[in-house]
N, C-alpha and C positions, 0 to 999 in steps of 0.2 A: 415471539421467541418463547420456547417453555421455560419452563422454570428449570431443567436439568440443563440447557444449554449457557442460561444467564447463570446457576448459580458454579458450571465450571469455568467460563469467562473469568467468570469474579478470580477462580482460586487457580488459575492460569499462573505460573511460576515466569515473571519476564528477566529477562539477560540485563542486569543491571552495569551501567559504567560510567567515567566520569566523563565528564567534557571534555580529555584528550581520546575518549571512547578505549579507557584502557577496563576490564571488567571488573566490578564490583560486588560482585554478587548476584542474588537474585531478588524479589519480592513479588508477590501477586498483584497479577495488574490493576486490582482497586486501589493497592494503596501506591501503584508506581504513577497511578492517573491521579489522585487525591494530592501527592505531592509532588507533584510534575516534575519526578526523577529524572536523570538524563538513560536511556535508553536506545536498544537498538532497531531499526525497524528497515522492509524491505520495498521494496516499490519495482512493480512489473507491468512496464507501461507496453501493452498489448495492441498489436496494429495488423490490419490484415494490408494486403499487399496490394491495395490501392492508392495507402497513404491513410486510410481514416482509424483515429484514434477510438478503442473502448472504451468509455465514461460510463460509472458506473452512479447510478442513483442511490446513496446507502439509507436503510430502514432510516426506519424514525424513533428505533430504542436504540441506536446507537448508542457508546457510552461517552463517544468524545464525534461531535461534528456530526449529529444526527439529520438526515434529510439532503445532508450537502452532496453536492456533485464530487465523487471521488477519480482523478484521472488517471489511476493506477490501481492494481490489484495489489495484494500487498497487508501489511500491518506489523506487530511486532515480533521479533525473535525471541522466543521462548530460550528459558537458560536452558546454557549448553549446548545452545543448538548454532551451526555455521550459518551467515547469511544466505547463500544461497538455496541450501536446504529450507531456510522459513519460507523464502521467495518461492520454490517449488511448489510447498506444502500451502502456502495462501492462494496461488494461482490456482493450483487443483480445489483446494474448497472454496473460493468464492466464484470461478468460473468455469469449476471442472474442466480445465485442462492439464493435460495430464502427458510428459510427454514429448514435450516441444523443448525447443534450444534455446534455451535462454541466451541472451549473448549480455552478458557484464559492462557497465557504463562508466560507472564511477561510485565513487562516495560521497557525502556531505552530512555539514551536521545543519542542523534546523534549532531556533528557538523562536517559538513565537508564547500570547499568553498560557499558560497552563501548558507547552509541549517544549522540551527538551530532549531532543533524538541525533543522534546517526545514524543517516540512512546508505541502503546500498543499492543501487538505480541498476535496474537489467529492463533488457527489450523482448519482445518475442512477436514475431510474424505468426498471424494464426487464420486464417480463412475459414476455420469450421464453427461448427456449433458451441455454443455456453451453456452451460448449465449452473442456471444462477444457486446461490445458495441465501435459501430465500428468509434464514435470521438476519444479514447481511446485506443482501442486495436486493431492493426494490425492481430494477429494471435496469436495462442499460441500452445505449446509444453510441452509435457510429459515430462520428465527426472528424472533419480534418482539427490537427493540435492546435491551431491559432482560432477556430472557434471555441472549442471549449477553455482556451485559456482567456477569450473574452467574457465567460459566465462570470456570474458574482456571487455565486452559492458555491463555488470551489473551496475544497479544503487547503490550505492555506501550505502545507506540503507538499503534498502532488501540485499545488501550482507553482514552489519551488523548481522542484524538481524536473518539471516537465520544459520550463522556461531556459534552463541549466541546460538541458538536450537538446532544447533546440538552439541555443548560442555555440553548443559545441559541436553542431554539424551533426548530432548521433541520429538523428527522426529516419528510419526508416522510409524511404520515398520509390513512388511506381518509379519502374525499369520504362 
């Protein structure tokens, strides 16, 4: 990662709010990760149309969940910004796609150590090519959902999340 990429991360303005996810304001996301403020974040679980899920390997400067298997594209809402627009705007930088129809899932909120969020779960059918975005994403891999939700290096969200989809029938599955 350069140094220009990590030090705007750092000064990254996030959509701060409370546990009923009513807005709070803003902060930069070092000190909304330092005190693992409640925040909003998006998740764009990507499937092409055989059924198999996109898993994404993330770097290893990660600033939260470094090297783990991420099963969605996705991260936090910048203030002021609509969920689905971050969901766009992460989907096109972490796997240049650009484009595609998102389709809306649901909501949830997440707490586990050190993360306090609500997220907003969208799906998208993609068959073409990724282009990883390579501060972010080491590599990624195909799999149907029930293998990669049997990994143990998953990030502890996306494996909410993705369990959530699949109890509610939303998994995209081959015709």
């Amino acid at each position: 990662m350069t140094a220009f990429v990590a030090r705007r991360r750092f000064m990254e303005q996030v959509q701060l709010v409370d546990q009923h996810n009513r807005p709070r304001g803003s902060a930069p996301r070092a000190v909304m990760r330092r005190l693992a403020l409640w925040h909003r974040a998006s998740y764009v679980f990507v499937f092409a149309s055989d059924g198999r899920l996109c898993v994404q390997h993330r770097t290893a400067d990660k600033d939260i969940f470094p090297g783990a298997l991420d099963l969605a594209a996705g991260g936090v809402v910048a203030a002021g910004e609509a969920m689905h627009v971050g969901a766009r705007r992460e989907l096109a930088e972490e796997l240049g796609i650009r484009g595609a129809s998102l389709q809306w899932c649901f909501n949830f909120s997440h707490v586990s150590p050190g993360l306090h969020l609500h997220g907003g779960v969208f799906t998208v059918l993609h068959d073409g090519p990724v282009a990883l975005q390579a501060s972010e994403v080491a590599g990624v891999e195909w799999w149907l959902p029930e293998h990669a939700l049997a990994q143990e290096n998953v990030t502890p969200d996306s494996r909410v999340a993705l369990e959530r989809l699949l109890g509610a029938g939303l998994i995209p599955r081959p015709a």
